[in-house]
C-alpha positions as CSV (number, residue, x, y, z in Angstrom):
1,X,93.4,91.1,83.2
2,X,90.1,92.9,82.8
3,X,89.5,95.3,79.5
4,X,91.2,98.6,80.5
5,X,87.3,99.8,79.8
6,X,86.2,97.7,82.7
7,X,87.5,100.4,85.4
8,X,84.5,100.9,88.1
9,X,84.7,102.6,91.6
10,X,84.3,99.3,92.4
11,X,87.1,97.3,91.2
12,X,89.7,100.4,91.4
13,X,88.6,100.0,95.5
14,X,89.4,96.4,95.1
15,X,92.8,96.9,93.4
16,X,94.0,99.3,96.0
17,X,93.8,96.4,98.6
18,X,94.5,98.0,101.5
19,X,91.0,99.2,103.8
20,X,93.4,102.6,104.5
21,X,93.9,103.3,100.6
22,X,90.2,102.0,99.8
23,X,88.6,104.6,102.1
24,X,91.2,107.5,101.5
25,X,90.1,106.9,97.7
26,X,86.5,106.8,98.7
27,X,86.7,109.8,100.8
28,X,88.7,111.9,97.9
29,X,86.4,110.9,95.3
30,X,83.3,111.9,97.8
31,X,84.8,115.3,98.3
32,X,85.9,116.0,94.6
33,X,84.1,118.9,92.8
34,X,81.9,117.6,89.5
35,X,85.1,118.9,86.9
36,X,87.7,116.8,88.3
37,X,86.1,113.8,89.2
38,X,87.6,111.9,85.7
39,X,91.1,113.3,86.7
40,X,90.8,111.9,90.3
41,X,89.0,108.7,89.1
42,X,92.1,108.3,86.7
43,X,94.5,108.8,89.4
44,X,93.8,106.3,91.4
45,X,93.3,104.1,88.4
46,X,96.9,104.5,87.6
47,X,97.6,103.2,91.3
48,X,95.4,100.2,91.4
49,X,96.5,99.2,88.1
50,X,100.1,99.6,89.5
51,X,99.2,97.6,92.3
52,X,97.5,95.2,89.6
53,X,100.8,95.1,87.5
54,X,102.6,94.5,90.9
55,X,100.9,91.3,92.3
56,X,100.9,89.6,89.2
57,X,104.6,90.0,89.0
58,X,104.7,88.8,92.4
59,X,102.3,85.7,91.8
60,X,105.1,84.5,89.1
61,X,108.0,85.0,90.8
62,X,106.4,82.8,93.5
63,X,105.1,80.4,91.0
64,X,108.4,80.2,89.8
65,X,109.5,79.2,93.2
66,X,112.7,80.2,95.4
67,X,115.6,79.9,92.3
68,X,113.8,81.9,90.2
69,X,114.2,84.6,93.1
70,X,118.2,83.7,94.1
71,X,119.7,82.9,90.5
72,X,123.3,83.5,90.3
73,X,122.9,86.7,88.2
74,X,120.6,88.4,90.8
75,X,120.4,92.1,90.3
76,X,119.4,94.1,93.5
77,X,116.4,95.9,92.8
78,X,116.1,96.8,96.0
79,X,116.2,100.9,94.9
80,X,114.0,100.7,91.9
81,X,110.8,99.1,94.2
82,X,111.9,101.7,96.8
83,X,111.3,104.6,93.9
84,X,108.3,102.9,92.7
85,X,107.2,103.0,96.0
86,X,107.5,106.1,96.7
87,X,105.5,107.0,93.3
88,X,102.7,105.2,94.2
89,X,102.2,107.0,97.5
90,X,102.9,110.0,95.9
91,X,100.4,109.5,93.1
92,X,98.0,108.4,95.3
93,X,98.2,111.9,97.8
C-alpha cells in the first residue's frame, strides 16, 4: 500500500471503484467552497482507504481459498459488515 502522503484526486477516484461513487465524489469536490476542500478531500479519503482496507482483506480470504472462509469456528459477521456498511455510505453523503 501506497505512502498515506501519496493521496491524489486521482487515486482516491480509483479507490472508490464504483463510476456512481467516483462521480458523486467528483461532483462534491467540484461544488465545495475553497475552506473545506481539505475536509471533503479527507472524507472521501477515509472511504477509499476503507474500501482499500476492504479488498485486501478480501484478496486474502480468497487466496486462502474456501476453508479459510468455512472453518469450524466460523463467527458470523454478517452484522459487523452490515454496520460498516452503512458507515461508509454514511461517510461518503
Amino acid at each position: 500500500m501506497a505512502d498515506d502522503s501519496d493521496w491524489t484526486i486521482d487515486r482516491i477516484a480509483e479507490g472508490l471503484r464504483s463510476p456512481a461513487l467516483r462521480n458523486r465524489f467528483l461532483s462534491e469536490l467540484n461544488r465545495t467552497p475553497e475552506g473545506s476542500l481539505a475536509a471533503a478531500f479527507a472524507r472521501w479519503k477515509a472511504v477509499a482507504q476503507d474500501l482499500e482496507a476492504a479488498a485486501d482483506q478480501a484478496r486474502t480470504l480468497l487466496a486462502d481459498g474456501p476453508s479459510a472462509l468455512l472453518a469450524d469456528e466460523s463467527v458470523d459477521i454478517t452484522d459487523q459488515v452490515l454496520t460498516r456498511a452503512e458507515r461508509l455510505r454514511t461517510r461518503a453523503a
